[in-house]
C-alpha positions as a Markdown table, in Angstrom:
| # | Residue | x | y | z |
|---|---|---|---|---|
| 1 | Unk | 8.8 | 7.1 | 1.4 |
| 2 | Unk | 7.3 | 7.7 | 5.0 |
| 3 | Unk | 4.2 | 6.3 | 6.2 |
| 4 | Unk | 2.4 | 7.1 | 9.4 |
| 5 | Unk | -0.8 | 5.2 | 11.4 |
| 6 | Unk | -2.3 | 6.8 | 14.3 |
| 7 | Unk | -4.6 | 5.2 | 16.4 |
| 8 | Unk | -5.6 | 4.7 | 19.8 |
| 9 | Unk | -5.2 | 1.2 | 21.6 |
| 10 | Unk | -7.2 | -0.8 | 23.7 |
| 11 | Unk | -7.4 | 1.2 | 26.3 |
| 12 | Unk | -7.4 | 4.3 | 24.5 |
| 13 | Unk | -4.4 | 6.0 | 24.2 |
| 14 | Unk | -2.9 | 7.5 | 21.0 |
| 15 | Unk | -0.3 | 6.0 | 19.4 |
| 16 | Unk | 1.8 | 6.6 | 15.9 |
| 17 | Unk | 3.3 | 4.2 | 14.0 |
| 18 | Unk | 6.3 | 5.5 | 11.1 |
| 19 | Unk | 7.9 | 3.1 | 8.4 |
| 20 | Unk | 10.0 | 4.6 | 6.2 |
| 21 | Unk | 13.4 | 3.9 | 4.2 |
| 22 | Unk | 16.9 | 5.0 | 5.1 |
| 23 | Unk | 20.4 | 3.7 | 4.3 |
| 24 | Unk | 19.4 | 0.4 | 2.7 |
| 25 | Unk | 16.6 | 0.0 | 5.3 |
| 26 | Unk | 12.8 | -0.3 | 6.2 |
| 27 | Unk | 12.5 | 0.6 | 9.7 |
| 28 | Unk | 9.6 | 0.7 | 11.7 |
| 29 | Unk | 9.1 | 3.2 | 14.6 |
| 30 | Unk | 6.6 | 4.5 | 17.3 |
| 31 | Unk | 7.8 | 8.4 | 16.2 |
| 32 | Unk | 9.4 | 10.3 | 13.2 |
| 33 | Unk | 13.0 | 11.0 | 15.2 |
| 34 | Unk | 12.2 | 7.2 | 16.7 |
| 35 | Unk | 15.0 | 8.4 | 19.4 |
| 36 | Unk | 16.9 | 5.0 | 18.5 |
| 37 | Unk | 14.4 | 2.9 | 18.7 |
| 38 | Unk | 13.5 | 0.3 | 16.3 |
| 39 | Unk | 10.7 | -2.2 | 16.4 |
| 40 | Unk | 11.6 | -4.2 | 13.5 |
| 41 | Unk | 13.5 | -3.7 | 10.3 |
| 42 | Unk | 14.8 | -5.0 | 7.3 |
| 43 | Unk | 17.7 | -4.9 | 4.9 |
| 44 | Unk | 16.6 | -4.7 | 1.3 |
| 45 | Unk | 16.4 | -2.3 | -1.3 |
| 46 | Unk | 12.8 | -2.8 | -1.9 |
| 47 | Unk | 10.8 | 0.2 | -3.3 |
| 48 | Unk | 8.0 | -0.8 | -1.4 |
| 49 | Unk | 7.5 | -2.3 | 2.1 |
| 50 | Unk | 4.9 | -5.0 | 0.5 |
| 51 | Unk | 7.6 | -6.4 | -2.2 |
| 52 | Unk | 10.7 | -6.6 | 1.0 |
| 53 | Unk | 10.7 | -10.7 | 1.4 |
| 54 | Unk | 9.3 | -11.6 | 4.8 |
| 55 | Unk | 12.9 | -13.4 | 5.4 |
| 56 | Unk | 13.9 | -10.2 | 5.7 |
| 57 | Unk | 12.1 | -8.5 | 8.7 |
| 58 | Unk | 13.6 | -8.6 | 11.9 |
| 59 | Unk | 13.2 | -7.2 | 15.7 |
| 60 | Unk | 15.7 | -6.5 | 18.1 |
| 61 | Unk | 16.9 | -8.5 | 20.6 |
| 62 | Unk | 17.3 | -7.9 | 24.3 |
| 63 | Unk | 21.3 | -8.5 | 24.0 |
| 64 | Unk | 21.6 | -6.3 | 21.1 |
| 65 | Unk | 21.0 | -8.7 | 17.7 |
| 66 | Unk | 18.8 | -9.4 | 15.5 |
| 67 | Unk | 15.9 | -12.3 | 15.4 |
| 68 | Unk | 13.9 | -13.4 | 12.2 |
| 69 | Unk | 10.4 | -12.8 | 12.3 |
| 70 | Unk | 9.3 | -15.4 | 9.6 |
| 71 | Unk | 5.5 | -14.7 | 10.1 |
| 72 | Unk | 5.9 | -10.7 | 9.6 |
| 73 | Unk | 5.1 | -8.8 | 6.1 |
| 74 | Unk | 3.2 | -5.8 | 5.1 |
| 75 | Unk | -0.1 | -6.8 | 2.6 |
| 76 | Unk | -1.9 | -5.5 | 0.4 |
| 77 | Unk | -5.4 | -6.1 | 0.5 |
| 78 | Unk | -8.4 | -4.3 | -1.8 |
| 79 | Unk | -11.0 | -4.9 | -4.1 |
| 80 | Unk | -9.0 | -6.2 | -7.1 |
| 81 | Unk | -11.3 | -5.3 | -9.9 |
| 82 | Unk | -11.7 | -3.9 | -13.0 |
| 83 | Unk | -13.5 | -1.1 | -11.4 |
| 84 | Unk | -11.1 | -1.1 | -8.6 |
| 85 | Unk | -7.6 | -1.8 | -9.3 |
| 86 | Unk | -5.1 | -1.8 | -7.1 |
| 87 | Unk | -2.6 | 1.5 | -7.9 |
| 88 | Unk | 1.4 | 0.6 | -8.1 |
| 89 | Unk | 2.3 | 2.9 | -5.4 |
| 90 | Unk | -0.1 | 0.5 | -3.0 |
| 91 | Unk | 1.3 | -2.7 | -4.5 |
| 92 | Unk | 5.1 | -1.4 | -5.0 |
| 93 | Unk | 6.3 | -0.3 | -8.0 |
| 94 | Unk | 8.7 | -3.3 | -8.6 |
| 95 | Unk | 6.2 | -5.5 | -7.6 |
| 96 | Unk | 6.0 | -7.9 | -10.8 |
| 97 | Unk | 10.1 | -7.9 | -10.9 |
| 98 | Unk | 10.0 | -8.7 | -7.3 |
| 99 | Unk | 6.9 | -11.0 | -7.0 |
| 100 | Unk | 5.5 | -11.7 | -3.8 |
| 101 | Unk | 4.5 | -15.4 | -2.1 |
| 102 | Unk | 1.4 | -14.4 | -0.4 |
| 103 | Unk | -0.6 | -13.9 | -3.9 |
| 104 | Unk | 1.1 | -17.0 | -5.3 |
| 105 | Unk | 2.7 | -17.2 | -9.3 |
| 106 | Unk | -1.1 | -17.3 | -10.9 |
| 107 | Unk | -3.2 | -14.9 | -8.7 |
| 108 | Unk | -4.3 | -12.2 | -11.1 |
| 109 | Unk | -4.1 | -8.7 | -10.0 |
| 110 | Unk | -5.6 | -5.7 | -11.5 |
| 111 | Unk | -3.9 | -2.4 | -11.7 |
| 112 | Unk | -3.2 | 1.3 | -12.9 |
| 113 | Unk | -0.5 | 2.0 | -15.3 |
| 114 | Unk | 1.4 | 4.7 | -13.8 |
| 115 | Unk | 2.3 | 5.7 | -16.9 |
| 116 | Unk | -0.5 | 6.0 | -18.9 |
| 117 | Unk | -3.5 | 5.6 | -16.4 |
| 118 | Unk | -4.8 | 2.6 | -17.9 |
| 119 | Unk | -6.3 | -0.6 | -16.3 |
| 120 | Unk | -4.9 | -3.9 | -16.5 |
| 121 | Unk | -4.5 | -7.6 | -15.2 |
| 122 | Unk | -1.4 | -9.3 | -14.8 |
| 123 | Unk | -3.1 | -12.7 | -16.4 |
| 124 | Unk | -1.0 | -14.0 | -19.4 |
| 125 | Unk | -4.2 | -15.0 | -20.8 |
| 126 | Unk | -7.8 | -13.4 | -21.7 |
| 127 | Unk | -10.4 | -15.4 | -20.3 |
| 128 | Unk | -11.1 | -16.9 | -16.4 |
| 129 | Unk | -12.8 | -14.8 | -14.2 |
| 130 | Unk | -13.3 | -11.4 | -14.3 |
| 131 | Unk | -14.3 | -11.0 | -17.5 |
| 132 | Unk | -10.7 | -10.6 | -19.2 |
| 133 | Unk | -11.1 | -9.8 | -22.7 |
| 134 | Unk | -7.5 | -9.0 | -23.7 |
| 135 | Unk | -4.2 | -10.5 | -22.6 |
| 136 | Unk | -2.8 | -8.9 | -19.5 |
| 137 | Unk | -0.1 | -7.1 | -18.4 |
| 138 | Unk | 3.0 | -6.4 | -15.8 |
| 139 | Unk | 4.8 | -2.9 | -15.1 |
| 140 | Unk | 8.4 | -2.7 | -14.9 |
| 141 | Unk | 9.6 | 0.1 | -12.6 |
| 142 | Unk | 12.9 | 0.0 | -14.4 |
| 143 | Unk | 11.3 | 1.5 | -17.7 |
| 144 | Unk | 8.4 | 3.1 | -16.6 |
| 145 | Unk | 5.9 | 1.4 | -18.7 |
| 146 | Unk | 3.5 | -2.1 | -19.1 |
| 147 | Unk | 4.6 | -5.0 | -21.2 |
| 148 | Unk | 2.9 | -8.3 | -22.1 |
| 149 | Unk | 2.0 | -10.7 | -18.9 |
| 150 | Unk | 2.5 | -13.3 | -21.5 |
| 151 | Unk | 6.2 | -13.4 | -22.1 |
């Protein structure tokens, strides 16, 4: 995957952000050939930038290394609804294998079935808030299909 942002700072010139994978690595750059430079990166073989653990990210140093950058990690933010759930190309399609921190072990989260098209939550449970009727469900990227949230 390749992403791009354009934008225009605060004084109003254009700029272009580019994250994309490559060699076992999330990079992100201010262009596509990013000439050799690197603003921060990380080693993982996440599918996704959201699921890469934030341990992971790092800049580059002035002498040439590497430093941590503990408070650095890409989000996911959307409605979250029935009506609106997130798909699993925004969330990362090993995003239930993987888990993520920042929406905690019982934070439900609606979604698309990439297979099939249908809605889900990841609750093991019906009921709460929401209006969950049935028992939820997770995707696994590794076989392309939903299973039971309550396992």
């Amino acid at each position: 995957p390749h992403y791009v942002k354009r934008g225009a700072d605060a004084k109003g010139a254009a700029f272009e952000m580019h994250l994309f994978y490559s060699h076992g690595h999330w990079y992100v750059t201010p262009s596509a050939t990013h000439g050799g430079v690197v603003l921060c990166g990380a080693r993982s073989d996440s599918l996704s930038p959201t699921t890469v653990d934030a341990k992971q990210w790092h800049q580059p140093t002035a002498a040439g290394g590497a430093a941590p950058m503990p408070e650095f990690e890409f989000t996911c933010d959307g409605p979250n609804t029935e009506e609106e759930p997130f798909l699993m190309e925004e969330l990362g399609r090993d995003f239930f294998l993987r888990g993520t921190k920042r929406l905690g072990a019982r934070h439900v989260v609606w979604f698309k079935c990439p297979a099939t098209g249908e809605t889900y939550h990841s609750a093991a449970k019906p009921g709460g808030s929401g209006g969950r009727a049935k028992p939820g469900k997770r995707y696994c990227h590794l076989c392309n299909k939903c299973f039971s949230a309550n396992n």
